[in-house]
N, C-alpha and C positions, 0 to 999 in steps of 0.2 A: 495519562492524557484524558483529558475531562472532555465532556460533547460539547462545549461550545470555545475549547482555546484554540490560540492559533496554530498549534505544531499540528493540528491535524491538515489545515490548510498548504502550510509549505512540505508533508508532506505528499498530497497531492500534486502538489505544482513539480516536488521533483518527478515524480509519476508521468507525467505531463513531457516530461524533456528526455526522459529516459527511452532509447530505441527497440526494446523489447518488449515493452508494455504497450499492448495492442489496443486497450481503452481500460475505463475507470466506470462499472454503470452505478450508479446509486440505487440502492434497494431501502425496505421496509426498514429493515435493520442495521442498514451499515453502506458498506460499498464489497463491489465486487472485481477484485483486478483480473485483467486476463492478461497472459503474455504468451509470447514464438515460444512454442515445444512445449508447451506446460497444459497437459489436457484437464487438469482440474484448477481453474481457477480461487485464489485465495479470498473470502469472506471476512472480512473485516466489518466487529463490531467496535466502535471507539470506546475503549474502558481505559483505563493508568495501566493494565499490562498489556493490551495489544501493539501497545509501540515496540515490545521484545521478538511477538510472532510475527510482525512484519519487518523486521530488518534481517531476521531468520532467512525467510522464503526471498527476499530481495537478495541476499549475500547466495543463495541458493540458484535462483529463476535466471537472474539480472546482473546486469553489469554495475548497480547501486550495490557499491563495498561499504561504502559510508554513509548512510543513509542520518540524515540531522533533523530533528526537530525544534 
């Protein structure tokens, strides 16, 4: 996933609809998710392999089994 395509976007919006994910902040580098029971929250820089480490921690954290971009 490149910094300007869309999968990073709908995967925000699933972020967005998902009940465990408590907010999304945007940072210098990236975004920062927080969810219920998870004391460290996941740092997402948008590169072509972060679309792997966030479907990980989502299959992990989150009720997002199937997480699409």
């Amino acid at each position: 996933m490149k910094h300007g395509e869309n999968g990073i976007r709908k995967i925000l919006k699933q972020f967005k609809k998902c009940p465990e994910i408590l907010r999304v902040e945007r940072k210098a580098v990236g975004h920062q998710v927080f969810a219920e029971g998870v004391e460290k929250p996941l740092t997402i820089h948008w590169s072509p392999k972060a679309f792997h480490e966030i479907r990980r921690w989502c299959r992990k954290h989150t009720s997002l089994k199937n997480l699409k971009f």
